[in-house]
C-alpha positions, 0 to 999 in steps of 0.5 A: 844852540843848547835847547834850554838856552832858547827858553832861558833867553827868551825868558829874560826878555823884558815885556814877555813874562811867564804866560807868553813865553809858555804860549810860545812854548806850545806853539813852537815846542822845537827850541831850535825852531823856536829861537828862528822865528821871524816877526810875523810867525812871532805875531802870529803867537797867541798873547805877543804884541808889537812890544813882545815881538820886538822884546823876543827879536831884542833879546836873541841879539843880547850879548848880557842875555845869553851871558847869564843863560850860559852861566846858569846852565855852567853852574848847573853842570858844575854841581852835578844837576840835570837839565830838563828843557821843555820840547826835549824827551826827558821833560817830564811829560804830565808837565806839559799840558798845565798851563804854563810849563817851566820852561827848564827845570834842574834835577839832582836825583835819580827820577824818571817820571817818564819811564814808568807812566803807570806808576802813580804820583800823588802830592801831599801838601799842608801848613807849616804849622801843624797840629800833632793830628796833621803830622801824624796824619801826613806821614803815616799817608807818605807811608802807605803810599809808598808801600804802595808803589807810588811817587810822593811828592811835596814842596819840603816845607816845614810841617805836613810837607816835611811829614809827608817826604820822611813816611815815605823815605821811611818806608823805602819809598820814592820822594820827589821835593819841589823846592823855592830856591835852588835845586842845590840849596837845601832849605830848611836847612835841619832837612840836610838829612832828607835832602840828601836822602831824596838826592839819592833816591827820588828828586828834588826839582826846581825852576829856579837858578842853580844857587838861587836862595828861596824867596818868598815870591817862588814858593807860590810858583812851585806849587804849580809844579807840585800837582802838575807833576801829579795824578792826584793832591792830598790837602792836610790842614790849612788855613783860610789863608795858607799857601796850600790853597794854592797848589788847590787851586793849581790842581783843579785848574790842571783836571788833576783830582783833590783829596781833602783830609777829614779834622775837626770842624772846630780847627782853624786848620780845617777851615781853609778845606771845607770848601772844597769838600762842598765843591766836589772834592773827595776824602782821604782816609788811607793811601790804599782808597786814595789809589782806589779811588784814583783807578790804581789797583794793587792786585796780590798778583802783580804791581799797580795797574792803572785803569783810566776813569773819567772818559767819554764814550768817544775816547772809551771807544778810541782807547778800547781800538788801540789795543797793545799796538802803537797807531798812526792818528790817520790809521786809527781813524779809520780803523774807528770809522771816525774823522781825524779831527775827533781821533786827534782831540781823543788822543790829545784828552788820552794823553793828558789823562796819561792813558797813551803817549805820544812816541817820537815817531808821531804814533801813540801807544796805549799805557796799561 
């Protein structure tokens, strides 16, 4: 069977929901081995009670099921989007380790995010209504970022969104959008231009069924996929009670590190950030001390390098062993004089830290 029906199906599955099924995900990435299950390994699954087993074990044998799954990867084809399915190589990897991974996604556009994990991607999110500040501010960040080297990414919104995308196109850049809707629905649709731009490009993402319209419901649950996706996200105006405080909160839940852009303390656009600033996050003043201050160095010699920050001792001493080398888990232990429990825990925090990453053969290679 074809690896993103096993998730659409179980996905369709009545009394299972988003946070199960994500839970299934990670303790059976292998879809086929996910789709085998029997009902004491489907028990055994954090979160699945007598209901969600005997919803999961209903759903496998629903004809109607398996007939929308299949009509929603057939129109996927039809129109020329990418299918990036959860437990395969191609799905991008910094995705995996938020707390619930979509578990398929549609790309049209030409993105690897998985080829150049050195490269930096850097969200930059705000309201829809703007003040000239906030505009001005978001493209001219999509700009230097992108003179830079690296991804922007934003969810297309009208607004700091749309600002942040068209600094970075201008300049040549990569864009990545997140859309609520469809990857094959532009909208807004006075943003044709750019989505066409982006299409060529960069990428535009969704979770959502090709030719799905954007509802109201999906752009909250895009915005998980916005900081999942990124190394960083720059907060540009918002209100007390603006969306973008969502994809905040996304961030701080992902360890992904929050950037707040300095206005007026006067400004109903400023009030919603303030309390991040108070809680610890930093200020972006200019696309150049954001990399910095992120570890992404851009010597005159060569292109962006980066330096992980934030480690501990103990995986500032696995990572120093690695060297150039790809290192079996056991291999490494002992060359570290460690338990493989603790080189195991450090590499899974090294890897979600994009420090190293785990090759198809089970041995981890440093990133850098």
């Amino acid at each position: 069977m074809e690896p993103a029906l096993v998730w659409l199906i179980y996905g369709r599955a009545e009394g299972i929901g988003r946070r199960r099924l994500s839970e299934l995900m990670r303790a059976h990435p292998d879809p086929a081995e996910a789709w085998q299950l029997g009902e004491a390994e489907l028990a055994a699954v954090k979160g699945f009670t007598p209901a969600a087993v005997r919803a999961a074990v209903e759903v496998r044998k629903s004809a109607d099921a398996r007939r929308e799954a299949e009509r929603d990867l057939e129109r996927a084809r039809r129109v020329g989007l990418r299918v990036l399915c959860y437990g395969t190589p191609d799905y991008p990897e910094r995705l995996k380790h938020i707390p619930e991974p979509p578990p398929v996604l549609y790309q049209y556009g030409p993105w690897e995010p998985n080829a150049e994990p050195r490269r930096p991607v850097v969200a930059i999110v705000g309201t829809r209504r703007p003040t000239s500040y906030g505009l001005a501010v978001a493209e001219q960040l999509g700009r230097e970022l992108a003179q830079l080297g690296a991804v922007v990414i934003s969810g297309m919104a009208r607004g700091i969104d749309t600002a942040a995308h068209r600094g970075a196109l201008d300049a040549g850049g990569t864009s990545v959008a997140v859309l609520g809707g469809g990857a094959d629905v532009c909208y807004p649709r006075e943003s044709v231009a750019m989505y066409r731009q982006m299409r060529e490009s960069g990428a535009l993402l969704s979770e959502q069924p090709p030719g799905s319209t954007p509802r109201p419901e999906h752009f909250p649950e895009r915005n998980r996929i916005i900081s999942g996706l990124s190394h960083a996200v720059i907060l540009v105006e918002a209100g007390e009670r603006s969306g973008t405080l969502i994809t905040a909160r996304h961030a701080i839940e992902q360890d992904r590190e929050l950037f707040i852009v300095p206005g007026p303390i006067t400004s109903p656009l400023s009030r919603g950030l303030f309390r991040f600033v108070r809680d610890g996050a930093a200020l972006a003043v200019s696309g150049r001390q954001v990399l910095e201050d992120l570890g992404f160095l851009t010597p005159p010699e060569g292109p962006l390098h980066f330096t992980p920050r934030g480690l501990t001792e103990l995986e500032q001493r696995v990572l120093g062993w690695m060297g150039d080398a790809p290192w079996w888990p056991g291999d490494l232990a002992e060359a570290c004089g460690l338990a493989i429990a603790e080189v195991q825990a450090c590499l899974t925090m090294l890897e979600i830290r994009s420090a190293i990453r785990r090759l198809p053969d089970g041995q981890y290679i440093r990133i850098g």
